[in-house]
N, C-alpha and C positions, 0 to 999 in steps of 0.2 A: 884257578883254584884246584890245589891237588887233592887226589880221594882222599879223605878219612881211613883210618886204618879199620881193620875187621874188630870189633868185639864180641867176646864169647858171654853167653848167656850168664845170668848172676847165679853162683851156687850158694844155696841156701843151709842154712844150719839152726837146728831148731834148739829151743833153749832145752824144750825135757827130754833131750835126747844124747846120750854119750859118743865123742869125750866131752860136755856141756856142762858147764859145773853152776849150780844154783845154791848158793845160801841162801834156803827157806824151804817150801815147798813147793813139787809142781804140781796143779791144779788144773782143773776142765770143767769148772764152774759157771763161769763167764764164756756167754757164746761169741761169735766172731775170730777164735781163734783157727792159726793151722795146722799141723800134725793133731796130734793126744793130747796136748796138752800147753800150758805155758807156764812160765818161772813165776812164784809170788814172793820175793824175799825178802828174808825178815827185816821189818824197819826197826832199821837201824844203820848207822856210817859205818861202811870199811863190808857192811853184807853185800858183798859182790855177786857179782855173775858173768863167767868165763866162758868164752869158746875157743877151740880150736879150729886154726883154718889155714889149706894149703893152696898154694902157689905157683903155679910153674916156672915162673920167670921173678926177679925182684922187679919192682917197679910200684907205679898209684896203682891203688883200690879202692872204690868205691865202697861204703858201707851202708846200708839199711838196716836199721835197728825198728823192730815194730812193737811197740809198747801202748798199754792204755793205761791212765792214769784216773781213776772215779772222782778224785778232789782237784779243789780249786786252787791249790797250790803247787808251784812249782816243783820239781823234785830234780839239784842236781848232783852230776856225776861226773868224776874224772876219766878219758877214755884212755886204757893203757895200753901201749901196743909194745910186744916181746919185753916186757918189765919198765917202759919209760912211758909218763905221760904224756901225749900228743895230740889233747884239747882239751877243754871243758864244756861237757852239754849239759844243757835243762829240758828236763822232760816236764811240758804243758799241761796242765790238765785238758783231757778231750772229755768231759761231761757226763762220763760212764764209763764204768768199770768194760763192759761192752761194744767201747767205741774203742776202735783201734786207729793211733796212725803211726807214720813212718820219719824215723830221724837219721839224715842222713850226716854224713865225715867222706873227707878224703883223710887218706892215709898212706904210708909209703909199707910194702912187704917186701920182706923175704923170699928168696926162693926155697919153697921145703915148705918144712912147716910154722905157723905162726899163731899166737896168743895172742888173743885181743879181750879185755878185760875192762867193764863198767861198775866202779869205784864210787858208790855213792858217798859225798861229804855234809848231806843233811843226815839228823836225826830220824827222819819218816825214813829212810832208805831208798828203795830202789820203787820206779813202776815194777807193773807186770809186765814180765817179755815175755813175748809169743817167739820170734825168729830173729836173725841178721842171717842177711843177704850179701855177698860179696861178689864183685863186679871188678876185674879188671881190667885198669883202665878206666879212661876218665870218659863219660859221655860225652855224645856232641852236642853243641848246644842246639835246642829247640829253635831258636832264627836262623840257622844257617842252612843254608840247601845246596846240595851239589846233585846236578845233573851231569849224568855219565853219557858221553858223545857215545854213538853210534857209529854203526854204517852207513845208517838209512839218514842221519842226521844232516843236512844240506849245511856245505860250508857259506857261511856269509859273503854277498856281493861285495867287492870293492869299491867303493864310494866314489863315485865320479861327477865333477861340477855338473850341471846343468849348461845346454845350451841349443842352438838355433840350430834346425834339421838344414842337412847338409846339403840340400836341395833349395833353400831358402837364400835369396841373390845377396847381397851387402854392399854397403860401398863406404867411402871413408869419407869423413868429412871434417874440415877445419874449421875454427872459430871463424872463420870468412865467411864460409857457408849461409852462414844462419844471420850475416849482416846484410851481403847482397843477393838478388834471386839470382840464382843458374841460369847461365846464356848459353843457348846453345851452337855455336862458331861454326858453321857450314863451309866448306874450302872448296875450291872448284873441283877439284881434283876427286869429290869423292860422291861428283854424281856425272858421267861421262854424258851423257843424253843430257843434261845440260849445256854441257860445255859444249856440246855439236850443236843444237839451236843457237846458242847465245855467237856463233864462228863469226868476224867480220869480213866483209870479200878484200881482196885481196887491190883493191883499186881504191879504196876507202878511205878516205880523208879523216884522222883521229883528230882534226881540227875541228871539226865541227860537230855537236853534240848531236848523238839519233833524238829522234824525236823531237826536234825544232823543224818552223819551215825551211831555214837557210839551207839543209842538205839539199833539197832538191834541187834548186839554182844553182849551188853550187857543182854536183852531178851535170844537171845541163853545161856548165860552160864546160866541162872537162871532153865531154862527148862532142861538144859543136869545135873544138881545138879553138886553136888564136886567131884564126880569120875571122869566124863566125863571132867571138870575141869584140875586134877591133870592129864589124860591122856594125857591132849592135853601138858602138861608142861613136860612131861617126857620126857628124851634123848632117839634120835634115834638111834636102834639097828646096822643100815648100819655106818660104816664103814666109817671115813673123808676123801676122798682121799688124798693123798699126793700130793707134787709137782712134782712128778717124774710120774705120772699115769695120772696130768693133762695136760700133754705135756708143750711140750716148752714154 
């Protein structure tokens, strides 16, 4: 949002005061007014009341018209700006002659100087004017806020996702995962003090399973060689008994 431009305070113009033109009288009757006085002019249509008002630049001006009106009827007026008309207002009644308010117009000026003329088209004429205010430039509006950056003002952080401190382990997993449990696969090779207890000797028969009886016999006959072997197979010298020596 870019700044709003500078506006210069509203310069005021009082109705009983010159160059300020009043068809009727100006009066200090009624309290609430500013300067000396204000405009009461005569009712009647076409009894206007004129001011003049300068410019520095052409462009919008705001306008504050402060009038009170004591009755309960409307009272309106053509607003004429340097000779053309440039809206039509109604001034409300505010309840007393005493009670002031404020009717505002945009308008476009001149630069130099400029006439702005209230042209009343009822028969009652005009309220009482107290002042118009002139404002160059349009106000800002009342909902709008602009906050002017700073030095001191911290640039906002860059928004960054969210995630797992960098310290924190992860691992990936497939729809496999979560169908069978994790095995954990031990290879020989990755515990050495295993693989040196588990060594076979070197004379070791892969024929016969450790941990049965048969190793050991088998051991025996390798160490006793093929004599020792063919001994143990050879018939024995004694003698079968018979049937008749083993008794009845």
């Amino acid at each position: 949002m870019s700044p709003s431009p500078a506006y210069a305070a509203p310069i005021r113009y009082e109705a009983e005061a010159s160059p300020a033109v009043c068809t009727g009288v100006i009066e200090s009757n009624w309290a609430g007014y500013s300067g000396t006085g204000f405009c009461n002019a005569d009712n009647a249509a076409g009894a206007h009341a004129q001011f003049t008002v300068n410019a520095s630049a052409a462009g919008t001006a705001t306008l504050g018209i402060r009038f009170a009106n004591g009755t309960a009827t409307s009272r309106p007026a053509g607003l004429i700006v340097n000779g053309s008309t440039v809206q039509s207002l109604s001034f409300e009644g505010t309840g007393a002659w005493s009670a002031w308010a404020t009717r505002t117009a945009t308008v476009q000026l001149k630069a130099g100087s400029n006439t702005v003329r209230l042209d009343p088209t009822g028969s009652a004429g005009l309220p009482n004017l107290d002042h118009l205010d002139v404002e160059a430039g349009g106000r800002q509006p009342a909902t709008a806020l602009y906050v002017r950056p700073t030095a001191t003002t911290p640039a906002p952080a860059p928004w960054r996702p969210r995630s797992a401190p960098s310290s924190a382990p992860w691992t990936w997993h497939s729809p496999l995962h979560d169908l069978h449990p994790r095995r954990h696969v031990r290879s020989r090779h990755e515990h050495p003090a295993r693989q040196e207890r588990h060594a076979r000797p070197a004379d070791h028969d892969d024929r016969v399973q450790p941990g049965t009886g048969g190793h050991r016999r088998r051991e025996h006959a390798v160490h006793a060689g093929r004599g020792g072997l063919a001994a143990s197979r050879a018939p024995s010298a004694e003698p079968c008994p018979s049937r008749a020596t083993r008794g009845g």
